[in-house]
C-alpha positions as CSV (number, residue, x, y, z in Angstrom):
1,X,146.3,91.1,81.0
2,X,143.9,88.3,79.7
3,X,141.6,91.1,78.1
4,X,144.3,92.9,77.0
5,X,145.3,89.2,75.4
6,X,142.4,88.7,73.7
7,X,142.1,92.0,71.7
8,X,145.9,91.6,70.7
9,X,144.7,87.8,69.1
10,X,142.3,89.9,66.6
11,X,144.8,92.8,65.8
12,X,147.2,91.1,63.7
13,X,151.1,91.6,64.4
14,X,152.7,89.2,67.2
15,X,155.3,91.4,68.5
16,X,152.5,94.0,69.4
17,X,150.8,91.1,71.3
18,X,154.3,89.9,72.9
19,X,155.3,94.2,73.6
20,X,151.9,94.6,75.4
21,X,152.6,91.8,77.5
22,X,155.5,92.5,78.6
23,X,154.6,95.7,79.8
24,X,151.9,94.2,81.6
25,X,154.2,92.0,83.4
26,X,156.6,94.7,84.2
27,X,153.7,96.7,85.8
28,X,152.5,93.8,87.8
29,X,155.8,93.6,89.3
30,X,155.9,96.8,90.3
31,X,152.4,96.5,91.8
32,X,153.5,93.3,93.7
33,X,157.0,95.3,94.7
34,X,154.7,98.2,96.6
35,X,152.5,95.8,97.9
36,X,155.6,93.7,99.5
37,X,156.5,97.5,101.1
38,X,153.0,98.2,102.2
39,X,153.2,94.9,104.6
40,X,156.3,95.8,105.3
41,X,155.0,99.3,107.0
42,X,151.5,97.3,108.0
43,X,153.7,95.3,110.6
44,X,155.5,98.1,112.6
45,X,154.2,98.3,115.8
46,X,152.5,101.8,116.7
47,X,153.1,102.9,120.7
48,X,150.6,101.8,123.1
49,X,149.3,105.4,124.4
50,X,146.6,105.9,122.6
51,X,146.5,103.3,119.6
52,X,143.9,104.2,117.7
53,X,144.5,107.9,117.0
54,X,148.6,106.8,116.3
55,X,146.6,104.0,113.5
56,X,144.7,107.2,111.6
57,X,147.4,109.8,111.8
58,X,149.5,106.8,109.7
59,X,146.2,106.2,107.7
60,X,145.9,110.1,106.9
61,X,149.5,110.6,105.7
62,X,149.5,107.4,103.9
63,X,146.0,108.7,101.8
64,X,147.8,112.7,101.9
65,X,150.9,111.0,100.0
66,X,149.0,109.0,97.6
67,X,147.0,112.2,96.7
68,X,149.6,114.2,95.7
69,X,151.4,111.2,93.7
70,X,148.2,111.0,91.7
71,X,148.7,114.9,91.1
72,X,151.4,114.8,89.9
73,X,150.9,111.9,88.0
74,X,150.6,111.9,84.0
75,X,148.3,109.1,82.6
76,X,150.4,107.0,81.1
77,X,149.5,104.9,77.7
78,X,149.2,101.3,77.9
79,X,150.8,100.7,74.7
80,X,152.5,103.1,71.9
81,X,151.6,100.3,69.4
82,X,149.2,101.6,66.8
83,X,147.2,98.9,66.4
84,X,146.7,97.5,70.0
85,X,145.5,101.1,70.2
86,X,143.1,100.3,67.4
87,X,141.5,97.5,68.7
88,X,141.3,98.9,72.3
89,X,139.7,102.0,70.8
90,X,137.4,99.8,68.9
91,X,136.4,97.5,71.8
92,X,135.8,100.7,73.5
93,X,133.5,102.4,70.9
94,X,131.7,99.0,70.7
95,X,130.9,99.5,74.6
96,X,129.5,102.7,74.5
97,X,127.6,102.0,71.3
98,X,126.0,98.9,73.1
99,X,125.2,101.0,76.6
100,X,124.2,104.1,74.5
101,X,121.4,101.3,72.7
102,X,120.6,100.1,76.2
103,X,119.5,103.8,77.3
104,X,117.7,104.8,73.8
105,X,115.4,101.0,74.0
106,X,114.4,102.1,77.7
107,X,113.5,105.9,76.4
108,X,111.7,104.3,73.9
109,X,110.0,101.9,76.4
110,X,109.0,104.3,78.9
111,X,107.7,106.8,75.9
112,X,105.3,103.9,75.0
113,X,104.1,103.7,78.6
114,X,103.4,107.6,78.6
115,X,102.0,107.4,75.4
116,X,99.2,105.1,76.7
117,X,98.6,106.7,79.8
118,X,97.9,109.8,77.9
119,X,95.7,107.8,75.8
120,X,94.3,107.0,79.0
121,X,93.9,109.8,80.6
122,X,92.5,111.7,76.9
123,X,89.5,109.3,77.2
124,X,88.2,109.1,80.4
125,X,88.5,113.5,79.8
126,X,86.4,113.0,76.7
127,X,83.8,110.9,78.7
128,X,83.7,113.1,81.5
129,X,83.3,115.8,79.1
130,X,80.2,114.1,77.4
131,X,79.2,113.5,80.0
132,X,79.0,116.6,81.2
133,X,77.8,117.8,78.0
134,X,74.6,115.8,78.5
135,X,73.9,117.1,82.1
136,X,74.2,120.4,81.1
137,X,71.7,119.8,77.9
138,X,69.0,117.8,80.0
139,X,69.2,121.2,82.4
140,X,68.7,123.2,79.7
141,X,66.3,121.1,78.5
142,X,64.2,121.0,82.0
143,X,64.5,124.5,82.4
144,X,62.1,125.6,79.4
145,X,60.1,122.5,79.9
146,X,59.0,123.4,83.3
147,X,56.6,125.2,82.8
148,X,54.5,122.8,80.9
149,X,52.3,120.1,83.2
150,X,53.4,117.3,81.4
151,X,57.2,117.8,81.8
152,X,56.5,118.6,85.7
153,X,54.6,115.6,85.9
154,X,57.9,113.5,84.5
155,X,60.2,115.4,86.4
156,X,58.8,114.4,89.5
157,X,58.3,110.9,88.4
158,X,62.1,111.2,87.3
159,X,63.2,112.8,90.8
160,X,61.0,110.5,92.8
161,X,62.7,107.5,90.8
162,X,65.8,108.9,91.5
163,X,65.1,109.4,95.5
164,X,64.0,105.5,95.5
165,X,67.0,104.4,93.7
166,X,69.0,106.3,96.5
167,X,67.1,104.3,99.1
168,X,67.7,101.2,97.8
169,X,71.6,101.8,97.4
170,X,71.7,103.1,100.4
171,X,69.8,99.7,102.0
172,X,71.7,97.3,99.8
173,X,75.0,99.0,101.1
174,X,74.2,98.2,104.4
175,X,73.2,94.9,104.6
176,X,75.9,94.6,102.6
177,X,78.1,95.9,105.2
178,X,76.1,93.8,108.1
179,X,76.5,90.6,106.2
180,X,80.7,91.6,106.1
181,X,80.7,92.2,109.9
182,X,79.2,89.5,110.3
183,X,80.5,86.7,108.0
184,X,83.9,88.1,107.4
185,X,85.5,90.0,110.7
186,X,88.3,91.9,111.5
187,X,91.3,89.9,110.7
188,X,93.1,90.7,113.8
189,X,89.6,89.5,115.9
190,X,89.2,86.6,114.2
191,X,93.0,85.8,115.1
192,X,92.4,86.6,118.6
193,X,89.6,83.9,119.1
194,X,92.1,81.6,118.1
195,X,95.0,82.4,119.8
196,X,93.6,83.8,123.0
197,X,97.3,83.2,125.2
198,X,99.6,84.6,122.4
199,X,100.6,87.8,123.6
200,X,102.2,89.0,120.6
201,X,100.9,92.1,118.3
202,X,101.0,92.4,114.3
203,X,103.3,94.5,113.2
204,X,100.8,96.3,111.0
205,X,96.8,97.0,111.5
206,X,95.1,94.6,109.2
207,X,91.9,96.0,107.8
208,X,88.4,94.7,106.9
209,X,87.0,92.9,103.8
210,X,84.4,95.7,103.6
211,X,87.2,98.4,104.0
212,X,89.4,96.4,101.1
213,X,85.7,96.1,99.1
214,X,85.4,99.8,99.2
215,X,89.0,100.6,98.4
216,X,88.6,98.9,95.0
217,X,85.0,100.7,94.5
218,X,85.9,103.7,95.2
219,X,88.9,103.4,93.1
220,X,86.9,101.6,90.1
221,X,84.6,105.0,90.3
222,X,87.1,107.7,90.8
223,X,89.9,106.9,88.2
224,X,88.8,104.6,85.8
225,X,90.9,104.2,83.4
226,X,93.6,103.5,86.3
227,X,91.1,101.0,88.6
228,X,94.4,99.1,90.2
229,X,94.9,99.8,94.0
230,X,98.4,98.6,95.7
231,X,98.5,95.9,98.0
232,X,100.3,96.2,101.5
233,X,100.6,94.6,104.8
234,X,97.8,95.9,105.6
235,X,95.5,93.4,103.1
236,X,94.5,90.0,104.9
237,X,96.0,87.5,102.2
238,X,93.1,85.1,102.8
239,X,90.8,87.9,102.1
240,X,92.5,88.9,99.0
241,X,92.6,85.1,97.9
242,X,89.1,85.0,98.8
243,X,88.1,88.0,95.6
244,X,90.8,86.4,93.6
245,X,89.2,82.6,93.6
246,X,85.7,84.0,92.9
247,X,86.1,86.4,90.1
248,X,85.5,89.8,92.5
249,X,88.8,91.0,91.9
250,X,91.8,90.5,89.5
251,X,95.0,91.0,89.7
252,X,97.2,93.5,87.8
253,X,98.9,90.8,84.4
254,X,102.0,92.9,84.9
255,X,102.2,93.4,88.9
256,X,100.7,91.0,91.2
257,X,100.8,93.3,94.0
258,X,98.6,95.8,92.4
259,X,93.9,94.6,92.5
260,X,91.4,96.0,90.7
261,X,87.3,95.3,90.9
262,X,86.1,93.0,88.3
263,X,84.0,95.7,85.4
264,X,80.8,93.7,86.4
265,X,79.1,96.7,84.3
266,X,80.6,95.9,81.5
């Protein structure tokens, strides 16, 4: 009745305003007449054998009756007045215009979002693809300079470069990893020395700093123009505070549960 109030104050006439109400009250009694009956049946008492199947049988003919009242039903119009109709018409257009703007601003949004990542996604393929481009060219290039002493002589020098370059990755890597062990262990161990009596397990296996180092690597190297890895239960929060205070990591400026590997090459 109040909303119905309100759009009769902006559509002109008073005895539209006074006609709607009045029908409005004269519904509401009849609503307060069947709910004065409903009580009524609510308090007869149902027999004591077997209670509960007597309390659905009266639910089930009470839902079967309503049914077919509301097939039989007609809808029936609020008001015959033309312009309450107007203005309820108009309030109603006004909703669905607003929703309908709602929808077509988050289409447009989420366009935007795919429009980048295809952006994305275009440029890391052109990379790869010169990339490739160049691989295949210095082949080509290697294969009809092979021959020739001088080329073989900077191959070699290139592949032996190469091969100590490996070594040294594969060194730095591991006393990488050995200084982890040993400086940073397992979160669960570390909480074990310190609570040697408790009993109690974490509900999820926590994993290294090394492991979370590697996660963010690997991810930096694979997909790089989407370097951001999730954060779960898994991730020791002092460890991840630990990358976050010294400029290792960042955090996602949209998501703070999504980490990425600070572009140290860059």
């Amino acid at each position: 009745a109040e909303y119905l109030s309100e759009i009769t104050n902006t559509a002109g006439p008073v005895d539209a305003k006074e006609e709607l109400l009045n029908e409005c009250e004269s519904l509401w009694k009849q609503m307060e007449e069947y709910q004065s009956k409903l009580m009524l049946l609510g308090t007869e008492t149902l027999p004591p054998s077997d209670t509960k199947l007597s309390l659905l049988m009266l639910q089930w003919k009470a839902l079967t009756v309503e049914c077919r009242q509301w097939q039989v039903k007609n809808p029936e119009i609020i008001s015959t007045n033309p312009d309450v109709l107007l203005e309820l018409g108009k309030e109603e257009l006004q909703k669905t215009k607003n929703d309908l703007e709602m929808v077509l601003s988050a289409v447009r949004l989420k366009n935007k979002r795919l429009e980048e990542d295809l952006k994305r996604e275009q440029q890391w393929y052109e990379e790869q693809k010169r990339l490739l481009d160049t691989v295949n060219e210095t082949e080509e290039d290697e294969n009809t300079q092979v021959e020739q002493p001088s080329t073989k002589r900077e191959f070699s020098n290139l592949k032996s470069k190469i091969l100590k370059l490996r070594t040294f990755k594969k060194e730095l890597l591991s006393a990488l990893g050995r200084f982890l062990d040993e400086h940073f262990p397992h979160p669960e161990k570390g909480e074990n020395n310190k609570n040697k009596n408790s009993s109690a397990e974490p509900a999820v296996e926590l994993i290294t700093l090394k492991e979370i180092l590697e996660n963010v690597m690997n991810k930096l190297i694979t997909t790089p123009f989407e370097p951001y890895i999730t954060i779960n239960e898994s991730f020791w929060p002092p460890y991840i505070e630990l990358l976050l205070r010294y400029g290792i990591a960042l955090r996602h400026p949209q998501d703070p549960k999504r980490l990425r590997l600070q572009a140290f090459h860059k």
